[in-house]
C-alpha positions as CSV (number, residue, x, y, z in Angstrom):
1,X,-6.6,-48.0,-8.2
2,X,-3.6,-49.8,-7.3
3,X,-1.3,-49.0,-4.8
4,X,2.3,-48.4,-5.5
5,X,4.9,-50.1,-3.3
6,X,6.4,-48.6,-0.5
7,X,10.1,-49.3,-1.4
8,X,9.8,-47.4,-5.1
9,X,8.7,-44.5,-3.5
10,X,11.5,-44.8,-0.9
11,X,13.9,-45.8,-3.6
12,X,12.2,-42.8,-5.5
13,X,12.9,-40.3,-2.5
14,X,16.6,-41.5,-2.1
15,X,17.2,-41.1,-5.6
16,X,16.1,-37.6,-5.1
17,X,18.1,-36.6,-2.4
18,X,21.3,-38.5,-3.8
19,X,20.7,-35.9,-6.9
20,X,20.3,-33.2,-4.4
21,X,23.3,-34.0,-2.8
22,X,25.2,-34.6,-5.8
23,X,24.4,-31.3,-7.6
24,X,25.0,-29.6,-3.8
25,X,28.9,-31.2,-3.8
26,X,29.8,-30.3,-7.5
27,X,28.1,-26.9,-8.1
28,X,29.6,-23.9,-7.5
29,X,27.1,-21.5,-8.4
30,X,24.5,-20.0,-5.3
31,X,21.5,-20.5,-7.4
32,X,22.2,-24.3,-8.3
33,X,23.4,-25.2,-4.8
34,X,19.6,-23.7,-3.5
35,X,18.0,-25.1,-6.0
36,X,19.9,-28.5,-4.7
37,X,18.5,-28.2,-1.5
38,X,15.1,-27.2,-2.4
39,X,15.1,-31.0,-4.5
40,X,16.9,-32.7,-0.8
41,X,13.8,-30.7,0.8
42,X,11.3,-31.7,-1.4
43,X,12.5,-35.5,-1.2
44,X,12.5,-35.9,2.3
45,X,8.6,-34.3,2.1
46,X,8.1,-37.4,-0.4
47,X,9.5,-40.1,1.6
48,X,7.4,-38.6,4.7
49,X,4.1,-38.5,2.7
50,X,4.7,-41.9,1.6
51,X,5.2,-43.4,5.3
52,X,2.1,-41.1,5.9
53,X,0.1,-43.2,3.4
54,X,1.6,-46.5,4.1
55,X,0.4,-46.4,7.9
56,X,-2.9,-44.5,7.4
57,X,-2.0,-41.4,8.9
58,X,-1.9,-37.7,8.0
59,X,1.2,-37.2,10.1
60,X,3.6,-37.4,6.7
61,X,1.1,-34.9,4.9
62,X,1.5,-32.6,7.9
63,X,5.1,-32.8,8.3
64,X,5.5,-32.0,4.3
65,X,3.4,-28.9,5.0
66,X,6.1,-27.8,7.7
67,X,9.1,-28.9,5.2
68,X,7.1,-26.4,2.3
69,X,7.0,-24.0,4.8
70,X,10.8,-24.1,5.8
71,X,11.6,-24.1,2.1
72,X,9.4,-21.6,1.0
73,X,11.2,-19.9,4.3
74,X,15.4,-20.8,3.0
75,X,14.4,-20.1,-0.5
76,X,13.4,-15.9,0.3
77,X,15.9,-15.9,2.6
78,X,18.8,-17.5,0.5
79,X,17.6,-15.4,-2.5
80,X,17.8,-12.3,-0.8
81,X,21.4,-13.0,-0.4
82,X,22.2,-14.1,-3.2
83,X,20.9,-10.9,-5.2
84,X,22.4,-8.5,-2.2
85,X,25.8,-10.7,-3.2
86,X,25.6,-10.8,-6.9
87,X,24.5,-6.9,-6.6
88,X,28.0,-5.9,-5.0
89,X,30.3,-8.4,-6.7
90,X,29.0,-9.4,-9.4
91,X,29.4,-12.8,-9.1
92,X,27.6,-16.3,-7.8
93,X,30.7,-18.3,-7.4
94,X,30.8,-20.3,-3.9
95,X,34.2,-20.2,-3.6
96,X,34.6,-16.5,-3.9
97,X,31.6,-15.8,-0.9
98,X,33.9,-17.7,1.2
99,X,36.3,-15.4,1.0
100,X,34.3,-13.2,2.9
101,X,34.8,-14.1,6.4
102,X,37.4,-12.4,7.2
């Protein structure tokens, strides 16, 4: 089976995260920006699991686990909010949560 190069996957995993990013700037909706970080998340577990494979080593594999487990983590969290938010305003706008500080 041949191996696929280490800089696609790197190029790959960038891509991802410039997405992520992208989508986390623009968006103004709570859902969309979590779902932007979950892809950031998920591409930084990518690029780790390739170095993991590159050098031999489970170290990227057992890092993604971790990053899974912080998403899975932000994700029940975050959602919480968001439906405790959208339950008393009626509304997932970004701008308007930040008018809740003071």
């Amino acid at each position: 089976m041949p191996q696929v190069p280490m800089q696609h996957v790197l190029i790959l995993a960038a891509i991802l995260f410039a997405l992520g990013l992208a989508g986390l700037l623009t968006r103004r909706n709570l859902i969309f920006t979590l779902m932007c970080i979950e892809i950031m998340l998920n591409a930084s577990g990518f690029a780790f699991v390739a170095a993991g494979a590159r050098w031999g080593q489970p170290d990227g594999q057992v890092m993604f686990l971790f990053i899974l487990a912080m998403a899975a983590a932000e994700v029940s969290v975050g959602l919480g909010f968001v439906l405790l938010y959208h339950k008393r305003h009626a509304a997932l706008d970004v701008d308007a949560a930040s008018e809740l500080r003071g």
